[in-house]
N, C-alpha and C positions, 0 to 999 in steps of 0.2 A: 984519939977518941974525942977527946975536949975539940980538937980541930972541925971535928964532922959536926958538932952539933953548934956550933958555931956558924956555920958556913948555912946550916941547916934552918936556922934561925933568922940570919941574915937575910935568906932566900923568900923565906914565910913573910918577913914584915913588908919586904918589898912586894910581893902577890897583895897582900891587906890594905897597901898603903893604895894600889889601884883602883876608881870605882868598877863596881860590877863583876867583879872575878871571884866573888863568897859565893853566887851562886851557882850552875849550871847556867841558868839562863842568862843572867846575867852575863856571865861569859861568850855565850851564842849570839846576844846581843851587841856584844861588844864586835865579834868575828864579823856579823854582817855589816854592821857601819864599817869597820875596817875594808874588807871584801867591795861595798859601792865607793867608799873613798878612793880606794884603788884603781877601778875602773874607770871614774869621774876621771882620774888623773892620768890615765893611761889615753882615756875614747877622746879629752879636750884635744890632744894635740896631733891624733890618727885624722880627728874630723878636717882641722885646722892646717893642717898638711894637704888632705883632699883636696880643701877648696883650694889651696892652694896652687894645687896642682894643675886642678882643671882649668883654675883663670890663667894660669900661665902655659895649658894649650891651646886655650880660646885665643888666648893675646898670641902664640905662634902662629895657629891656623888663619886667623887675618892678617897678620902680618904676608903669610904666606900666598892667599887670595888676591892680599892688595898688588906682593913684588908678580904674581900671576898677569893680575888684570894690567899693572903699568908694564907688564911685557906684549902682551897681547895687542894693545893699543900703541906700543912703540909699532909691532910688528906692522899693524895696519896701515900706520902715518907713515912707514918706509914703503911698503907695497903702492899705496896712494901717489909717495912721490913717484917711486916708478913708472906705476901708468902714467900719469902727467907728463913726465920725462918723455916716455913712449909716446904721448901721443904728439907732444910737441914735437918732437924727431918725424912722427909720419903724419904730421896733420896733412889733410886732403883740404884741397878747396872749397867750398858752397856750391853751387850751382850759380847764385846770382855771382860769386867772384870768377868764377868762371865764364860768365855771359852766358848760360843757359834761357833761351828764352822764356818766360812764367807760362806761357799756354802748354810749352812740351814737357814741363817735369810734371813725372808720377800725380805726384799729389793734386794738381791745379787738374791734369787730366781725367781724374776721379772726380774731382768736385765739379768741372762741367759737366760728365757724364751723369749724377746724382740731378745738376740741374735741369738736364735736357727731359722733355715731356715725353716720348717715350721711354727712352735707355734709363731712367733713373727707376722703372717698374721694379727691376729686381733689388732694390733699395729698400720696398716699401714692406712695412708687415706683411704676414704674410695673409691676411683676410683682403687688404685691401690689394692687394696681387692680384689674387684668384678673382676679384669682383673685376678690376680690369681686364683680363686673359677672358675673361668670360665673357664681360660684356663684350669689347672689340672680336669675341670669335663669332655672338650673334648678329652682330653689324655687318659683318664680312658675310653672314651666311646670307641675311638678308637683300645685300648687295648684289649678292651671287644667287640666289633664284632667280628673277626675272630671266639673263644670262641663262641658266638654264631651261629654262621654259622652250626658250627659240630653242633650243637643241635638239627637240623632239616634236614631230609631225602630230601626234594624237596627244591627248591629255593622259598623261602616267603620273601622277601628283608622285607617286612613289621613286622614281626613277629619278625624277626633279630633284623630291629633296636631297636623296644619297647626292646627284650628282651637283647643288649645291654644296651640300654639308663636304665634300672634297675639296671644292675650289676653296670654300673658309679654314679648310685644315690645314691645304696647301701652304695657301699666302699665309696664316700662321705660323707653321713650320719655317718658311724665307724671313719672318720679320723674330723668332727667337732665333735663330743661327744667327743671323746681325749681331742681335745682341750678346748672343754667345763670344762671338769672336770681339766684339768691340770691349767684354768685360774680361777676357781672356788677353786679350793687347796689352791693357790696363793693369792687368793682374803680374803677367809678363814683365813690366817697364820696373811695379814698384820689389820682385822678388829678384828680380837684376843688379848686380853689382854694379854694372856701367850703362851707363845708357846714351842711346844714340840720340844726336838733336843737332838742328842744322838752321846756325844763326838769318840768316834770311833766304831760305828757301832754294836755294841755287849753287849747285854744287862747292858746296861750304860745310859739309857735314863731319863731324864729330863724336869724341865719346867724351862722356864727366863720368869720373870713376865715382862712387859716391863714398864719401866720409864713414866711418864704424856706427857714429851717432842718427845717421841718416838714412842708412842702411837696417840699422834696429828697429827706426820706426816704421819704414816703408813695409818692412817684412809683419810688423806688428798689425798694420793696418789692413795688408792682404789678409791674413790672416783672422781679424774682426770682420771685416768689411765687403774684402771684395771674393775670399771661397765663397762665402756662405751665400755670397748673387750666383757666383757661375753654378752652383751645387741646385740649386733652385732650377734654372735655367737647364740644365741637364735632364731634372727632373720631369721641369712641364714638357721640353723637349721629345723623349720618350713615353710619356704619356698621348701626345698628341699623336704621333709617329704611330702607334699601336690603335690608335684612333683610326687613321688614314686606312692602316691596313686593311683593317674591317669592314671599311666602306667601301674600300675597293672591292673586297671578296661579296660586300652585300650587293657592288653594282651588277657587278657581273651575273649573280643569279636573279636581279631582276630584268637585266637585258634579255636573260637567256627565254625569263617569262613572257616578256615583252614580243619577241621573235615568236616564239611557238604559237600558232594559231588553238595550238588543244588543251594550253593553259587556261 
């Protein structure tokens, strides 16, 4: 019994000797400093960890990027020597190491045709086309009435002009087909692999296969340059054509007026 109240004793002065544990609140207050101490001491090193964590996946995911990007960039510098390799093994000739005369390659053949004063029309915008094609169709037509005048005994101003207005659609339709095929030739040489050229004129003729490099561009420049003529050219073609038609079906019903006395 002495033992219990000793012990009992002992227990009380240690609670007394504590501050804040005489009251209730005291004690509550004491529990919640305890309770955020705790926490403080737990959340420093959970946060601490975190960042830890993350800058050491940030520091792997570049790492990982970089050994990416210096693979990537080996992979290219090896593919690069390749081709190189490749092309040195099949390089093709030039034209000029070959002796291809300068007037018959592709190229040089579109740039005099661009120069020449009619063939270079389907070159031009396309307003100042149609101002061309128009004017040269009124010139042709006006050329071609008198010509038609003699053709007929009485005065048919009517008959005249149709049979004018034919002879200018005609010789128009001869002078677009030229150009047709002259930019069709042209168009032909630069979508061509090989092409044929004959060092001076007299059975001496040849092919020059052309180079991958040469070959890119020729196809690149048909493609900017020379459809977008022939396409044009096609165009007015058919326009003209459906023109002629009509004049022909108008001549004929004015002939037919022209003949009948009861007209």
């Amino acid at each position: 019994m002495r033992g219990v109240c000793v012990c009992a004793m002992v227990v009380m002065g240690a609670a007394l000797s504590r501050p804040g544990v005489v009251s209730r609140r005291g004690v509550g207050g004491g529990r919640i400093q305890a309770i955020q101490h705790n926490y403080q001491t737990v959340r420093k090193p959970i946060a601490l960890q975190r960042r830890l964590s993350m800058r050491a996946e940030g520091e792997q995911n570049e790492e990982i990027s970089e050994n990416f990007r210096k693979r990537v960039q080996r992979m290219n510098q090896e593919r690069l020597s390749d081709e190189l390799d490749d092309k040195d093994k099949n390089t093709l000739p030039s034209a000029d190491e070959v002796g291809v005369p300068s007037s018959q390659q592709p190229t040089t053949e579109l740039a005099n045709a661009k120069k020449g004063w009619l063939f270079n029309w389907p070159s031009l915008p396309l307003p100042q086309y149609a101002l061309r094609i128009g004017g040269f169709y009124l010139v042709l037509g006006l050329v071609a009435f008198p010509f038609a005048q003699s053709g007929f005994d009485d005065n048919n101003l009517k008959a005249e002009l149709v049979s004018s207005n034919m002879v200018a659609l005609g010789i128009l339709e001869f002078i677009l087909l030229r150009l047709f095929i002259t930019w069709d030739y042209i168009g032909q040489r630069l979508l061509s692999d090989r092409v044929e050229y004959e060092q001076t004129g007299w059975a001496d003729g040849d092919f020059w296969e052309k180079p991958p490099q040469v070959l890119a561009r020729d196809r690149l420049i048909h493609s900017e340059e020379v459809q977008p003529a022939i396409e044009r050219i096609q165009q007015t073609l058919l326009a003209f054509a459906v023109a002629l038609f009509v004049s022909a079906s108008s001549f004929n019903s004015v002939r037919i007026e022209t003949e009948d006395p009861r007209v």
